[in-house]
C-alpha positions, 0 to 999 in steps of 0.5 A: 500500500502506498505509505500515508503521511497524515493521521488525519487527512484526505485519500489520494487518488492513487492511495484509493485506486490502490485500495479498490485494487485491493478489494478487486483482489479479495472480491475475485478470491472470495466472490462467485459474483452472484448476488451482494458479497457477503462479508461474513463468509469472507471473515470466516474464509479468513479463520477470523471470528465474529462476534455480534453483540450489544455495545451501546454507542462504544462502536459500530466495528471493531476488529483485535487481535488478542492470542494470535487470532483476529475477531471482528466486532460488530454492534447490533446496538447501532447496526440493528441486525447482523445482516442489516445494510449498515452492519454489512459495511461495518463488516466490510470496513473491518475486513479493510483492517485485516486486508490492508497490510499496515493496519493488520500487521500494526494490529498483530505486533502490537504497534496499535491497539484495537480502537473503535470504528465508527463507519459509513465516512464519519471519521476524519482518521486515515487509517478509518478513511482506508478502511472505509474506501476499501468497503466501499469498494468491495460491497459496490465494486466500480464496472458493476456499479456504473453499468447498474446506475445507467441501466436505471437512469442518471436523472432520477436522483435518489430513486436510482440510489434507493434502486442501487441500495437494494441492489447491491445490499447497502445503505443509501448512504454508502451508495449514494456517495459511491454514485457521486465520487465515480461520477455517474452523473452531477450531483452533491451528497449532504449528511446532516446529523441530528442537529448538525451539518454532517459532510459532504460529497461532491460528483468530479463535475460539480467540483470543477464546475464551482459547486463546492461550498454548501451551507452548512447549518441546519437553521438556514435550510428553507422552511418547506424545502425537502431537506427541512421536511426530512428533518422534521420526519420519522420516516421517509414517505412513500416513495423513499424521500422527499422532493422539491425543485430548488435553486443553486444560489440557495445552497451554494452562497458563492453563487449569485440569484440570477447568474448563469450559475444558478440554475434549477436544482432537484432537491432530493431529501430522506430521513435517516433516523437517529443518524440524521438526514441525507440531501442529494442534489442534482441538476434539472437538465443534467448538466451543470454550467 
């Protein structure tokens, strides 16, 4: 694996073609590719344990090394079920542990302790950033992913991302940031936690276009906008999400009401329970200027 110099940073883009060469790898070994992988019949492949179990809010994954044996860790408190989308990623980030050599290794000789996982992109450390690029990959591989998105359409926001999700066996967070960052088609991925601004995820094209600074309080979304209604909601509607037409100039306070740049957006919104809400924007026409 290519040496990484930050604790805390950002992937580079050969770090992370790495890392998806790394999950192609264990995906061939391990995969009949029929159907989602399954990350728990790789563990086992492995000779590693697994252990679900109930840890309150310590961990979604962990993965120790104690006696000369690897176990994974996986937190039915905040997954829910052990075959759930979201334990599925946990799964698999915990796998990146063991599969990426320096983390698995640094883990074997005692040079790092066992720490906490906290998955699905909420962590700012690269060693959890590797891990989640490496899940990423081996749960939504990338030829498998794209042609997937096109046979669905690129201009039906999150319907496509729900559609994927239920495909592939994620969540809708881990596949719309996966529809973004390989370019599928323009479109901005906001995470909101509960009460505040989350992250966000920007398509190539709609960074080298200028659409990159979002707002980024809560308190500023527009009453009756789609992201202010999946605030205030339990659950998502019928269709999976609310929808609304908005404007560039509202979410992105570099752009000026009017410009050339402010153009029709979909505002695409889903409630994701005690994990906040997500809001896919995209634009009217499929292009951005």
């Amino acid at each position: 694996m290519a040496r990484s110099d930050p604790v805390r940073g950002y992937l580079s883009s050969a770090q992370k073609a790495e890392l998806a060469e790394l999950a192609e790898a264990v995906l061939d070994e391990h995969s009949d590719g029929v159907g989602p992988v399954d990350p728990a019949r790789i563990i086992r492949a492995k000779g590693l344990r697994l252990v679900f179990g109930d840890y309150r809010e310590a961990f979604d994954g962990l993965l120790r090394h104690r006696s000369g044996r690897f176990t994974v860790f996986c937190n039915l408190t905040r997954v829910e079920t052990n075959t759930s989308p979201r334990a599925r990623f946990v799964l698999c980030h915990e796998l990146g542990h063991f599969f990426i050599p320096n983390h698995r290794n640094a883990l074997r000789s005692g040079l790092a302790p066992h720490h906490p996982s906290f998955c699905e992109y909420e962590s700012k450390l690269f060693v959890e950033q590797q891990a989640d690029c490496f899940a990423s990959n081996l749960l939504l591989p990338r030829s498998q992913f794209l042609t997937e998105a096109r046979k669905k359409g690129t201009r039906d926001g999150l319907k496509t991302i729900l559609a994927l999700a239920r495909l592939f066996g994620t969540s809708v967070t881990a596949a719309a940031i996966r529809y973004a960052t390989l370019g599928a088609s323009p479109c901005v991925v906001i995470k909101w936690n509960p009460n505040r601004y989350g992250w966000k995820w920007l398509s190539e094209d709609a960074y080298a276009a200028g659409y990159r600074k979002t707002i980024e309080d809560p308190a500023a979304v527009l009453e009756g906008s789609a992201t202010a209604a999946a605030f205030g909601a339990s659950k998502p509607p019928a269709e999976g999400y609310f929808k609304q037409a908005t404007t560039a100039a509202f979410w992105f306070p570099f752009v000026k009401p009017g410009s050339n740049k402010d153009v029709i957006l979909h505002e695409h919104a889903m409630p994701l329970g005690r994990f906040g809400a997500l809001t896919f924007l995209y634009p009217l026409d499929g292009a951005l200027p």
